[in-house]
PDB file of the backbone (N, CA, C, O) and the ligand in Angstrom, with CONECT records:
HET    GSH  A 101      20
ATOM      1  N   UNK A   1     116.541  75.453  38.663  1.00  0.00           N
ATOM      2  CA  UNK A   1     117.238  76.583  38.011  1.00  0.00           C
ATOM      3  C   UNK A   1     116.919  77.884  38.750  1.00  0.00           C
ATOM      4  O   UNK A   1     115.795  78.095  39.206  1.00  0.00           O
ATOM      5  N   UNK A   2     118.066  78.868  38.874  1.00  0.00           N
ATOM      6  CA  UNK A   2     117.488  80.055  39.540  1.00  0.00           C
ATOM      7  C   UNK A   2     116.834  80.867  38.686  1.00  0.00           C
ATOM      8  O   UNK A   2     116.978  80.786  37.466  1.00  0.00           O
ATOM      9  N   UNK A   3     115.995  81.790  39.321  1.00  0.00           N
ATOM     10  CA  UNK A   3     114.848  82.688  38.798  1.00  0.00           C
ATOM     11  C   UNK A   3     114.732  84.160  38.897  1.00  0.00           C
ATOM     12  O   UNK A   3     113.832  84.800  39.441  1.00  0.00           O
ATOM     13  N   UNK A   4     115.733  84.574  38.316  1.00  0.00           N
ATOM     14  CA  UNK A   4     115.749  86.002  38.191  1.00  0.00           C
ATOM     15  C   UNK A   4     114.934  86.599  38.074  1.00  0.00           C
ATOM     16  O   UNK A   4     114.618  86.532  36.887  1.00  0.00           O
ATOM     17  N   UNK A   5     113.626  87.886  39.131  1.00  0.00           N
ATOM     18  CA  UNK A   5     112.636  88.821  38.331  1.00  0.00           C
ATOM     19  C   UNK A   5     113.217  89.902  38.524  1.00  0.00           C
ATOM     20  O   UNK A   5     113.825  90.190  39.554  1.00  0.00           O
ATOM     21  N   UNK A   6     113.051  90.783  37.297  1.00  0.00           N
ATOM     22  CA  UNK A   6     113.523  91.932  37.212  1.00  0.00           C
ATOM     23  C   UNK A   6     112.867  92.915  36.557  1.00  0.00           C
ATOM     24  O   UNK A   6     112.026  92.347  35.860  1.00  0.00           O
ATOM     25  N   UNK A   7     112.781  94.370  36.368  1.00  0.00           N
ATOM     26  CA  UNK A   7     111.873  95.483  35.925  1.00  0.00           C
ATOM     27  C   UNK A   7     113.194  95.967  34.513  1.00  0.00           C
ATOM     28  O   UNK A   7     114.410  95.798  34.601  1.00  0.00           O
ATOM     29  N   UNK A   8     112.667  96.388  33.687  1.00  0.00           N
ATOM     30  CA  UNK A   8     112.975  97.121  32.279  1.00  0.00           C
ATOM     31  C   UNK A   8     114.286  97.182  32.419  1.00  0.00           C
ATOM     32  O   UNK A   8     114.626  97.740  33.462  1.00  0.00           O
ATOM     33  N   UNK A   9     115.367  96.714  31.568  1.00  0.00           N
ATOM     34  CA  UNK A   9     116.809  96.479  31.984  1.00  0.00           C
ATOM     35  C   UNK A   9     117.268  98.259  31.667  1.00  0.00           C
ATOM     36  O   UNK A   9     118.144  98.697  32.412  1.00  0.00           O
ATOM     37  N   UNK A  10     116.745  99.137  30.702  1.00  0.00           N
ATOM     38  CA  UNK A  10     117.002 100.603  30.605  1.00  0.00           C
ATOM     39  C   UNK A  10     116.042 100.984  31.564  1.00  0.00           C
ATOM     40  O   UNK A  10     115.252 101.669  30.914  1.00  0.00           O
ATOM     41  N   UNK A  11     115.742 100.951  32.456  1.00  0.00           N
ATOM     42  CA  UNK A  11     114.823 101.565  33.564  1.00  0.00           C
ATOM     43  C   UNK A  11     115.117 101.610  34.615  1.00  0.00           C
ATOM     44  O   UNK A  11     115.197 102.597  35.346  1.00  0.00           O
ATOM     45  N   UNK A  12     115.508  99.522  35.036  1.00  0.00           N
ATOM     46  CA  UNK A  12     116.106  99.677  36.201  1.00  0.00           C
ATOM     47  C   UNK A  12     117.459  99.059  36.566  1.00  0.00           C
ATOM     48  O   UNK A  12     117.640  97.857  36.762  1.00  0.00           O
ATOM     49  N   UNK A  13     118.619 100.259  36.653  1.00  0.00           N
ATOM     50  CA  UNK A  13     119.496  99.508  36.863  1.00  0.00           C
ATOM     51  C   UNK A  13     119.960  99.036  38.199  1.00  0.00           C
ATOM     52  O   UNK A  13     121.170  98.830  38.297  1.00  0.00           O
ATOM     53  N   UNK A  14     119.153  98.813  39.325  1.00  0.00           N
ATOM     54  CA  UNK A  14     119.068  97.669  40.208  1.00  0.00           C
ATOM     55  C   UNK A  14     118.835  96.676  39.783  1.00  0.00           C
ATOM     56  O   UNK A  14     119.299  95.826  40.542  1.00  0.00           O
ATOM     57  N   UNK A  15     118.097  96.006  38.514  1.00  0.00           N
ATOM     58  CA  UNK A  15     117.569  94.643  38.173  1.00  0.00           C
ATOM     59  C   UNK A  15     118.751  94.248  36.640  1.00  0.00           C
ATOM     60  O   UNK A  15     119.010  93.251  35.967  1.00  0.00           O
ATOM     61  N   UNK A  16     119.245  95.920  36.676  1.00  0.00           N
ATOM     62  CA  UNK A  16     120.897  94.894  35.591  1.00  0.00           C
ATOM     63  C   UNK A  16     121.800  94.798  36.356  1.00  0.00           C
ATOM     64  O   UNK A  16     122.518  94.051  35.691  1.00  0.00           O
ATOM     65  N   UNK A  17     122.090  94.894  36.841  1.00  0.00           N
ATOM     66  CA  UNK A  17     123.210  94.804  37.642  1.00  0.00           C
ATOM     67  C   UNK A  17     123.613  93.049  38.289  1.00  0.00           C
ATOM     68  O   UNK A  17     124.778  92.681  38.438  1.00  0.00           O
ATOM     69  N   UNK A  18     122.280  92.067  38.631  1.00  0.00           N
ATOM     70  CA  UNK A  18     122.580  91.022  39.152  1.00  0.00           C
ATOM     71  C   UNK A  18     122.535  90.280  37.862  1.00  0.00           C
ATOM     72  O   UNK A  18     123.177  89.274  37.562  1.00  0.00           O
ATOM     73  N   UNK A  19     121.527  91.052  37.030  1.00  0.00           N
ATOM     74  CA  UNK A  19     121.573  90.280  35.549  1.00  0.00           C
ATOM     75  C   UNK A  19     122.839  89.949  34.653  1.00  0.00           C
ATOM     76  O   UNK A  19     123.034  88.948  33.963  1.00  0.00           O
ATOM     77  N   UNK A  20     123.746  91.193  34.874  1.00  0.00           N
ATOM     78  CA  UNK A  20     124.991  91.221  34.727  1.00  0.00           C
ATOM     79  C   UNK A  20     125.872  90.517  34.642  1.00  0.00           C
ATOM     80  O   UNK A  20     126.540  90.073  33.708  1.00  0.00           O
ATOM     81  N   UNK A  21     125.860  90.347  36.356  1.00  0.00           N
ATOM     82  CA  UNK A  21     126.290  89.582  37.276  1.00  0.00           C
ATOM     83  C   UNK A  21     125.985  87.802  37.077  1.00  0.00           C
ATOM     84  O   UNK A  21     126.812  86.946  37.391  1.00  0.00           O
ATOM     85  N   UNK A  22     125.112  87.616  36.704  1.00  0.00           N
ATOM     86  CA  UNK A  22     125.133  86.186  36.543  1.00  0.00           C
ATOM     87  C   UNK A  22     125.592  85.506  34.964  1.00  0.00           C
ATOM     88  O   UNK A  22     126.241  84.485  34.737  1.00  0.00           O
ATOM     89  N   UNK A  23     124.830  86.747  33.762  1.00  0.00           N
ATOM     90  CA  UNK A  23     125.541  86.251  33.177  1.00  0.00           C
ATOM     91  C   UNK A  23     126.864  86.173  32.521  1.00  0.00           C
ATOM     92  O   UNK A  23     127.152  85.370  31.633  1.00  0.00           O
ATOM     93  N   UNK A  24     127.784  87.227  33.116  1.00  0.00           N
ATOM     94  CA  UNK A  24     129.446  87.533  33.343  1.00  0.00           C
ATOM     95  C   UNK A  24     130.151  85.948  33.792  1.00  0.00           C
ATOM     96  O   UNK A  24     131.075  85.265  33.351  1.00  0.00           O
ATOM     97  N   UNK A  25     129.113  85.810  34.956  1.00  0.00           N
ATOM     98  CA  UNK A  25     130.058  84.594  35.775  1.00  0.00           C
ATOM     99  C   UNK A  25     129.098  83.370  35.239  1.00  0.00           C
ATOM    100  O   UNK A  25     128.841  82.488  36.058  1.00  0.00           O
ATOM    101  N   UNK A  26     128.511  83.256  33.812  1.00  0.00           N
ATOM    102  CA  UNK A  26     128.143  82.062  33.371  1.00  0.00           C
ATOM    103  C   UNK A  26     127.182  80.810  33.996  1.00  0.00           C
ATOM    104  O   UNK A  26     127.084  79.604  33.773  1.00  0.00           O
ATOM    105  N   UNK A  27     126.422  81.944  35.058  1.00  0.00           N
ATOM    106  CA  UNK A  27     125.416  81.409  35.642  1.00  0.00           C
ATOM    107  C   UNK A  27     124.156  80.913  35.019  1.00  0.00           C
ATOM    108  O   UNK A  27     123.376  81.859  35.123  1.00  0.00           O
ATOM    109  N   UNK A  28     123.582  79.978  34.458  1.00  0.00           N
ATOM    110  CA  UNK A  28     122.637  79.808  34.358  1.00  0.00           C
ATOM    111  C   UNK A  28     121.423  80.010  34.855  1.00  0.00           C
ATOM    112  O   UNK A  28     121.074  79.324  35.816  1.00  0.00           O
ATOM    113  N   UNK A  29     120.672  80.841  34.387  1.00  0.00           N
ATOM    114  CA  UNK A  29     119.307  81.361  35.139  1.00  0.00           C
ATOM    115  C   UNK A  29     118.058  81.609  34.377  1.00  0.00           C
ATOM    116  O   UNK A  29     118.271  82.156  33.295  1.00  0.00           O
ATOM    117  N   UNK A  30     116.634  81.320  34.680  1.00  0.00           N
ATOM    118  CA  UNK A  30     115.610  82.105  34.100  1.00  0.00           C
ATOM    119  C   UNK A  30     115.304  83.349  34.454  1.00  0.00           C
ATOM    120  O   UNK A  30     115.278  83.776  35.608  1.00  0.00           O
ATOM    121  N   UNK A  31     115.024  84.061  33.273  1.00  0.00           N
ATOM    122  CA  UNK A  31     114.759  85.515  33.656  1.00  0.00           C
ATOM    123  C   UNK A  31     113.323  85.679  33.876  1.00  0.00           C
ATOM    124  O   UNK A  31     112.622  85.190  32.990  1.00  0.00           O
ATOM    125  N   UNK A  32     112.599  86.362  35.034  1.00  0.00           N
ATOM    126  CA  UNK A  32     111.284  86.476  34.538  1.00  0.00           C
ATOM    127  C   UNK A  32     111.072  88.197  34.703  1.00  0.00           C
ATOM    128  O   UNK A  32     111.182  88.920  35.694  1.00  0.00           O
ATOM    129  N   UNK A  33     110.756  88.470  33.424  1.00  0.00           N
ATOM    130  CA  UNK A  33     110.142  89.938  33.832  1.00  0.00           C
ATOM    131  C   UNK A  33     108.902  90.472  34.348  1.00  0.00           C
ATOM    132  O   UNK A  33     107.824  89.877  34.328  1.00  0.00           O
ATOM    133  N   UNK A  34     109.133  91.728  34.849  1.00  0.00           N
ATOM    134  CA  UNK A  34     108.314  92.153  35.706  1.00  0.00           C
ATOM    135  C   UNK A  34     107.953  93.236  34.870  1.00  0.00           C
ATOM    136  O   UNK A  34     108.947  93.945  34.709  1.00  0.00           O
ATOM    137  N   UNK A  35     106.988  93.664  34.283  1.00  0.00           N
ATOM    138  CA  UNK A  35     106.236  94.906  33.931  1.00  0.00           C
ATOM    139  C   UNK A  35     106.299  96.157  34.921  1.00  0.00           C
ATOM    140  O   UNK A  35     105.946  96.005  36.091  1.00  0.00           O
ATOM    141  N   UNK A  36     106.691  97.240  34.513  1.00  0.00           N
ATOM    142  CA  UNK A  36     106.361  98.379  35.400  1.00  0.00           C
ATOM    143  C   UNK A  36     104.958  99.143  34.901  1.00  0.00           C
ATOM    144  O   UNK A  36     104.981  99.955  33.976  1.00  0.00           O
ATOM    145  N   UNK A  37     103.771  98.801  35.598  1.00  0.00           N
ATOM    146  CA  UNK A  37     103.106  99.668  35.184  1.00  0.00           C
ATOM    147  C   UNK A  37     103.198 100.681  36.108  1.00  0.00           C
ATOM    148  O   UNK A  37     103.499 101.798  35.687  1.00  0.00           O
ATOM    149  N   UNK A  38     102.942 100.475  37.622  1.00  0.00           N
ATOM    150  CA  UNK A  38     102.977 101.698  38.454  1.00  0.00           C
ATOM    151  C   UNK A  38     103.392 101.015  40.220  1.00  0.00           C
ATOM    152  O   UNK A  38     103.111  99.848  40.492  1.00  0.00           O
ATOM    153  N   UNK A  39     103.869 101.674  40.948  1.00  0.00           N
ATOM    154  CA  UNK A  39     104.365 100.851  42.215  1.00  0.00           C
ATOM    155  C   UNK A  39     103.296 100.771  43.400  1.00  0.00           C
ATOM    156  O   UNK A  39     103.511 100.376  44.546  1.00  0.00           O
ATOM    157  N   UNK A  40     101.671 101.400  42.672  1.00  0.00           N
ATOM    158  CA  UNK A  40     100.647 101.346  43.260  1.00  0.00           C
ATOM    159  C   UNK A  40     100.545  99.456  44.172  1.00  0.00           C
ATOM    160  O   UNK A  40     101.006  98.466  43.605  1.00  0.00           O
ATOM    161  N   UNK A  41      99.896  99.389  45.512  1.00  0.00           N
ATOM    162  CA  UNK A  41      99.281  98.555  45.884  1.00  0.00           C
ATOM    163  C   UNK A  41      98.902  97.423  45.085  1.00  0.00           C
ATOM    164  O   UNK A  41      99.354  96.282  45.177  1.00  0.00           O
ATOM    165  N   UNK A  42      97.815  97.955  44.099  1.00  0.00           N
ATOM    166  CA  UNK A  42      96.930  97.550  43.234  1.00  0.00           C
ATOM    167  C   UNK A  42      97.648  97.154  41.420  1.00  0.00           C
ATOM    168  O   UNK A  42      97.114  96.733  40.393  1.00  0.00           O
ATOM    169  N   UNK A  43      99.031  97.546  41.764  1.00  0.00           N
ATOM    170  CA  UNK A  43      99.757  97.397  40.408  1.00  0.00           C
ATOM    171  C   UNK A  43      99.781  95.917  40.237  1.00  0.00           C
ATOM    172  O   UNK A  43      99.720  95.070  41.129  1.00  0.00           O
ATOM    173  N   UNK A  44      99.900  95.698  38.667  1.00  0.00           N
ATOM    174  CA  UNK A  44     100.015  94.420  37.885  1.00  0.00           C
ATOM    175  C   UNK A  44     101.773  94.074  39.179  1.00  0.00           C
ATOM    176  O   UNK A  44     102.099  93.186  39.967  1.00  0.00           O
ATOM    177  N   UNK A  45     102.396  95.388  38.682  1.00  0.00           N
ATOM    178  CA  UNK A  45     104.030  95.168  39.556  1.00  0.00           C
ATOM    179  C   UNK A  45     103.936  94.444  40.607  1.00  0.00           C
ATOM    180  O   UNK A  45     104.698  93.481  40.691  1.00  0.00           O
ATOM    181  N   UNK A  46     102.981  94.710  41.689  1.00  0.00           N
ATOM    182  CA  UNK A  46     102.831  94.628  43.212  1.00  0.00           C
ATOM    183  C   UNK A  46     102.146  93.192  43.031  1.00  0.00           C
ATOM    184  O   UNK A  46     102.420  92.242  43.765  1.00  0.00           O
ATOM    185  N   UNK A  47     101.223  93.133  41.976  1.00  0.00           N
ATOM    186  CA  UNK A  47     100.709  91.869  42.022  1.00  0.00           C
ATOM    187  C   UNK A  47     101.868  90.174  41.969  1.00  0.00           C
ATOM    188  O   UNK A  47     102.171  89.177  42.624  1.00  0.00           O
ATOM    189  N   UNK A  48     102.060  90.733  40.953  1.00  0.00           N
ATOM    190  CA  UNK A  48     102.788  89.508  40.225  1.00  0.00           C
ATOM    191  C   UNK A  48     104.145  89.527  41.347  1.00  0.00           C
ATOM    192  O   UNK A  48     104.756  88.464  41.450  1.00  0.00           O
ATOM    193  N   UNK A  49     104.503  90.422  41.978  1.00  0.00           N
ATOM    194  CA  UNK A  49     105.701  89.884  43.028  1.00  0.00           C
ATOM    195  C   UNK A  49     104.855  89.686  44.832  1.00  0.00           C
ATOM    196  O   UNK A  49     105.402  89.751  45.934  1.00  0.00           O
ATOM    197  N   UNK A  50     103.544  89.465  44.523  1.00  0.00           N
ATOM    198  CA  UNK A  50     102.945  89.021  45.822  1.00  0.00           C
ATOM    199  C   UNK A  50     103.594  87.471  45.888  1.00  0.00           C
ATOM    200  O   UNK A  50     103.773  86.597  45.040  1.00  0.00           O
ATOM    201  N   UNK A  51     103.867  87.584  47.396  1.00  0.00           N
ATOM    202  CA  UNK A  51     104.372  85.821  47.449  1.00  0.00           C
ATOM    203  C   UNK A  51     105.369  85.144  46.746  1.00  0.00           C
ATOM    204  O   UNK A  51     105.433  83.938  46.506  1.00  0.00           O
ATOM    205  N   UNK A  52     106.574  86.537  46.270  1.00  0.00           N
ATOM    206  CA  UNK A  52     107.724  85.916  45.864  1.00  0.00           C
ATOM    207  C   UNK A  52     108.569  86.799  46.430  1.00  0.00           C
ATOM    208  O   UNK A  52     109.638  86.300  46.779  1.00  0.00           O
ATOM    209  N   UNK A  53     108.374  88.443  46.719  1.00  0.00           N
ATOM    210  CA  UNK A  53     109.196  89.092  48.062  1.00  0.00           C
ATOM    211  C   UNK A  53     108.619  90.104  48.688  1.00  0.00           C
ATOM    212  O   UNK A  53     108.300  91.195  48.215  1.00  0.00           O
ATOM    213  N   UNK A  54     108.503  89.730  49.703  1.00  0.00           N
ATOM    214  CA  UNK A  54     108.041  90.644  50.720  1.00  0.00           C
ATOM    215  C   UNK A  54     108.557  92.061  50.775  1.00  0.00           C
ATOM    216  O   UNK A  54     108.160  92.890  51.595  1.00  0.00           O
ATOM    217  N   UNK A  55     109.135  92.203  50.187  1.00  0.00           N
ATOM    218  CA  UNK A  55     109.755  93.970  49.782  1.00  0.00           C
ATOM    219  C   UNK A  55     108.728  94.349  48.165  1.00  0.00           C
ATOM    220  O   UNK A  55     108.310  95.465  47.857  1.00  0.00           O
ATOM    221  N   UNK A  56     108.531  93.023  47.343  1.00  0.00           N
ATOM    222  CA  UNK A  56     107.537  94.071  46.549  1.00  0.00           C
ATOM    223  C   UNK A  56     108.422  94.901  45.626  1.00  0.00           C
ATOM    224  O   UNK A  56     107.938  95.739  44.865  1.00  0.00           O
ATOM    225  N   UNK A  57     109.679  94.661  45.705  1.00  0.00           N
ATOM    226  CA  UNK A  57     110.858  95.395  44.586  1.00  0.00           C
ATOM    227  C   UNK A  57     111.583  94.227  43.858  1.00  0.00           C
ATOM    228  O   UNK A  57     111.832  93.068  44.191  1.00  0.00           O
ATOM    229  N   UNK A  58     111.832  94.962  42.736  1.00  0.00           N
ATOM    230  CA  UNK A  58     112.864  94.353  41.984  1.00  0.00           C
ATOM    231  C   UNK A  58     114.031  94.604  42.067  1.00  0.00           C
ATOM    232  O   UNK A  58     114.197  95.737  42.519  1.00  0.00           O
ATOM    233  N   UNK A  59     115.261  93.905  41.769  1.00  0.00           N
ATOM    234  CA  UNK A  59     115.393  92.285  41.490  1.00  0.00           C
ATOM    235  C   UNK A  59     115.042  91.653  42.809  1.00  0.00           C
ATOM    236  O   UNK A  59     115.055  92.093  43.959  1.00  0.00           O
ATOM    237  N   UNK A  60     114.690  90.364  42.238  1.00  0.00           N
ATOM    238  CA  UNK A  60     114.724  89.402  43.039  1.00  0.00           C
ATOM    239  C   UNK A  60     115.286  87.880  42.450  1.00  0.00           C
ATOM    240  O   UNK A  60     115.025  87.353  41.369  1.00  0.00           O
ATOM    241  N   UNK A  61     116.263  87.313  43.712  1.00  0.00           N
ATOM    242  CA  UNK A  61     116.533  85.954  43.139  1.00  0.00           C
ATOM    243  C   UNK A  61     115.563  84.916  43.458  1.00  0.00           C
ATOM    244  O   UNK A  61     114.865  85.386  44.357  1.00  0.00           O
ATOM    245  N   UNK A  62     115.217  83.884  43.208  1.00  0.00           N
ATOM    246  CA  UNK A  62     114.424  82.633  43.953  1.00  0.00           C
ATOM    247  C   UNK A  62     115.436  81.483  43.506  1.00  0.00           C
ATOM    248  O   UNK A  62     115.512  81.000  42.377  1.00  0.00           O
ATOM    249  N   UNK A  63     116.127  81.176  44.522  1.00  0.00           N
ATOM    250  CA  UNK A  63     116.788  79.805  44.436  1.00  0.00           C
ATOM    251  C   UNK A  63     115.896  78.237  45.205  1.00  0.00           C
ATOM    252  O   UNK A  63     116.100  77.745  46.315  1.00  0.00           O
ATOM    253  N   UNK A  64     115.194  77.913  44.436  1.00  0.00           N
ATOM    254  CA  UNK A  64     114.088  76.751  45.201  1.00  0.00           C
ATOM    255  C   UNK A  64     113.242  77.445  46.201  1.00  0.00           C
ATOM    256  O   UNK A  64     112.440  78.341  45.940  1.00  0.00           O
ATOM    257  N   UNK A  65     113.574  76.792  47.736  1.00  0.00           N
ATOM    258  CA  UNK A  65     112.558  77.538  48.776  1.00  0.00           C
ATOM    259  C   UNK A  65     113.383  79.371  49.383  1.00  0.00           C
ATOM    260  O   UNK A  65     112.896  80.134  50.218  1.00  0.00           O
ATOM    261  N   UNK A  66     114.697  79.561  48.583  1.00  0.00           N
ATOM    262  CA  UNK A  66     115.191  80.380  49.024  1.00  0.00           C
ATOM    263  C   UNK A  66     114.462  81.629  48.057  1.00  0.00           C
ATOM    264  O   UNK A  66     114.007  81.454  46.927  1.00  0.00           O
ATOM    265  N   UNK A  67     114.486  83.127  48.939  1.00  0.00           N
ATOM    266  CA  UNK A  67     114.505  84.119  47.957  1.00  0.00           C
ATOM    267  C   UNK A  67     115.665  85.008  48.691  1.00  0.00           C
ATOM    268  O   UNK A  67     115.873  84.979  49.904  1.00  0.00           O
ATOM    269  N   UNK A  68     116.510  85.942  47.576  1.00  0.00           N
ATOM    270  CA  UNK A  68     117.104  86.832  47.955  1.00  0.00           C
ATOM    271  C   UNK A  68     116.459  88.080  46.791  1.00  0.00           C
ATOM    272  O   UNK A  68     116.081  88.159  45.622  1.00  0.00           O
ATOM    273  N   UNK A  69     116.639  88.938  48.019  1.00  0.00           N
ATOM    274  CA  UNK A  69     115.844  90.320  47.555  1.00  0.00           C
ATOM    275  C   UNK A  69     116.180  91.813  47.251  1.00  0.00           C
ATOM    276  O   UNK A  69     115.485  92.758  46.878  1.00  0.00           O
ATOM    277  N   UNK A  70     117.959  91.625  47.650  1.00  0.00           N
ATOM    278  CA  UNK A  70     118.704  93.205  47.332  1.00  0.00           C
ATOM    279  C   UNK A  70     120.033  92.561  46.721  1.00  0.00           C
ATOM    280  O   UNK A  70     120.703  91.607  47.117  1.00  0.00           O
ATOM    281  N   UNK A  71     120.198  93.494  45.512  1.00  0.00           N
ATOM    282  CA  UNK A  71     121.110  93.789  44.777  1.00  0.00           C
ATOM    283  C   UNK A  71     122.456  93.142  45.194  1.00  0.00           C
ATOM    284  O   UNK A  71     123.027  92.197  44.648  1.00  0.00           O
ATOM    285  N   UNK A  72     122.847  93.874  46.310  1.00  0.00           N
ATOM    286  CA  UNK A  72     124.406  93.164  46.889  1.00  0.00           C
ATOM    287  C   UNK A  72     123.777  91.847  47.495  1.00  0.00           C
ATOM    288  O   UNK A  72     124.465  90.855  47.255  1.00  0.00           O
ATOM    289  N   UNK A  73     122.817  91.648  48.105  1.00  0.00           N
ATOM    290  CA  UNK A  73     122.755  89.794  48.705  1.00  0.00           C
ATOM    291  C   UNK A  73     122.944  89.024  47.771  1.00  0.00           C
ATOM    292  O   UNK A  73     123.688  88.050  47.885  1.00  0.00           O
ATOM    293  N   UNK A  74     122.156  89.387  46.420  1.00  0.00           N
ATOM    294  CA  UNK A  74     122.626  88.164  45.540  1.00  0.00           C
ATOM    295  C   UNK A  74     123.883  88.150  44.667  1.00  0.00           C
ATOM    296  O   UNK A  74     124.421  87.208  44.085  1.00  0.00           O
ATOM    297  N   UNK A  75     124.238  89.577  44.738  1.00  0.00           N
ATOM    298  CA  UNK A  75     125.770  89.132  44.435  1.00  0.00           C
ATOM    299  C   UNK A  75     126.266  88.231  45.455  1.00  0.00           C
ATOM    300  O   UNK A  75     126.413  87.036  45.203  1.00  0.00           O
ATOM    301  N   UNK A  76     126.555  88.761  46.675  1.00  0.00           N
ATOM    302  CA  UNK A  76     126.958  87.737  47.583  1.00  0.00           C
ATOM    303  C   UNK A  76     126.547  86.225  47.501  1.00  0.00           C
ATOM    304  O   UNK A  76     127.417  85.355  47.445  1.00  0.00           O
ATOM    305  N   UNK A  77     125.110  85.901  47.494  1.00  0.00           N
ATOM    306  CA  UNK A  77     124.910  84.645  47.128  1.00  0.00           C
ATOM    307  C   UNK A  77     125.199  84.480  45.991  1.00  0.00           C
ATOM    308  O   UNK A  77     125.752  83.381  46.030  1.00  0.00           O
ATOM    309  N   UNK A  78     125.215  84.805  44.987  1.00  0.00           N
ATOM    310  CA  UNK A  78     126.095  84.221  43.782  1.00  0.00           C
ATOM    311  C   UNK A  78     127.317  83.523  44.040  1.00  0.00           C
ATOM    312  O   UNK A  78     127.983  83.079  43.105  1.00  0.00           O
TER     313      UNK A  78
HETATM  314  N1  GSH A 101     117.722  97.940  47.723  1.00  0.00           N
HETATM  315  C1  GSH A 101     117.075  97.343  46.582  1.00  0.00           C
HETATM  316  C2  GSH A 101     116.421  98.399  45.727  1.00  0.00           C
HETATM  317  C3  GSH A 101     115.571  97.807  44.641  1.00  0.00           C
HETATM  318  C4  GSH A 101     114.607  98.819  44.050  1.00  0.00           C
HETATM  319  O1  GSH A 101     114.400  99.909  44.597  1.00  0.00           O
HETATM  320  N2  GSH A 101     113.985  98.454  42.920  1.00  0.00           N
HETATM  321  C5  GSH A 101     112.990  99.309  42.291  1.00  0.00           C
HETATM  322  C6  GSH A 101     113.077  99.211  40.789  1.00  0.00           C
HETATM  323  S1  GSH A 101     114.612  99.829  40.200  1.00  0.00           S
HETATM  324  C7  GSH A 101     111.607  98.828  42.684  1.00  0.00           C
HETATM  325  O2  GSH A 101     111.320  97.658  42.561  1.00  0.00           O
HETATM  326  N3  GSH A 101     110.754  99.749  43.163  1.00  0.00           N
HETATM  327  C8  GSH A 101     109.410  99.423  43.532  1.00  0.00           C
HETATM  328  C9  GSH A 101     108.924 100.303  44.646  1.00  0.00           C
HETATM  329  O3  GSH A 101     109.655 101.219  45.061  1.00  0.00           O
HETATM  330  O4  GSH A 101     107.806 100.049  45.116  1.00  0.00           O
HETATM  331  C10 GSH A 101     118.112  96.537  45.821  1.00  0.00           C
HETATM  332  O5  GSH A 101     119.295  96.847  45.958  1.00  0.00           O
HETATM  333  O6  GSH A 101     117.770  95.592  45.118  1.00  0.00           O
CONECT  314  315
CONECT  315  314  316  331
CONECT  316  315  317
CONECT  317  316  318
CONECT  318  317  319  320
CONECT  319  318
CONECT  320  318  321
CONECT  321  320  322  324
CONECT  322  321  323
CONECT  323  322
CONECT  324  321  325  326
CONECT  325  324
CONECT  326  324  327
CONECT  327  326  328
CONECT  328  327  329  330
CONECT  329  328
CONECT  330  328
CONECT  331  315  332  333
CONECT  332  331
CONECT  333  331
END
């Protein structure tokens, strides 16, 4: 199943937008949220997206061994 992470849907609307997007077009997906505490190094944020994207921002898709990591790619991959 794909794996949506995303930051505060009134906070960030980079991370509604694919959310939107998938569930408009009846995509099945898990959502996992991402806490904003702060975009520090040392943030819970920075933590919990170590080793799922190398950008360290939200959204992100994970399709199996794939990740996509900006807004328009995973529309596109959608
Ligand atoms: N170009 C990215 C921008 C994503 C982005 O800037 N997300 C913000 C939250 S709305 C973020 O994760 N910021 C963390 C940071 O700047 O370190 C996209 O389109 O997905």
């Amino acid at each position: 199943m794909l794996q949506l992470y995303i930051g505060n849907k009134n906070y960030s609307s980079w991370s509604m937008r694919p959310w939107v997007l998938l569930r408009q077009a009846g995509i099945p997906f898990e959502e996992v949220p991402v806490r904003f505490d702060s975009f520090d190094a040392s943030s819970q944020f920075k933590r919990q997206l170590q080793g799922v994207s190398p950008t360290g921002k939200v959204p992100v898709l994970v399709d199996g061994d794939l990740t996509v990591w900006d807004t328009l790619a995973i529309a596109e991959y959608v």
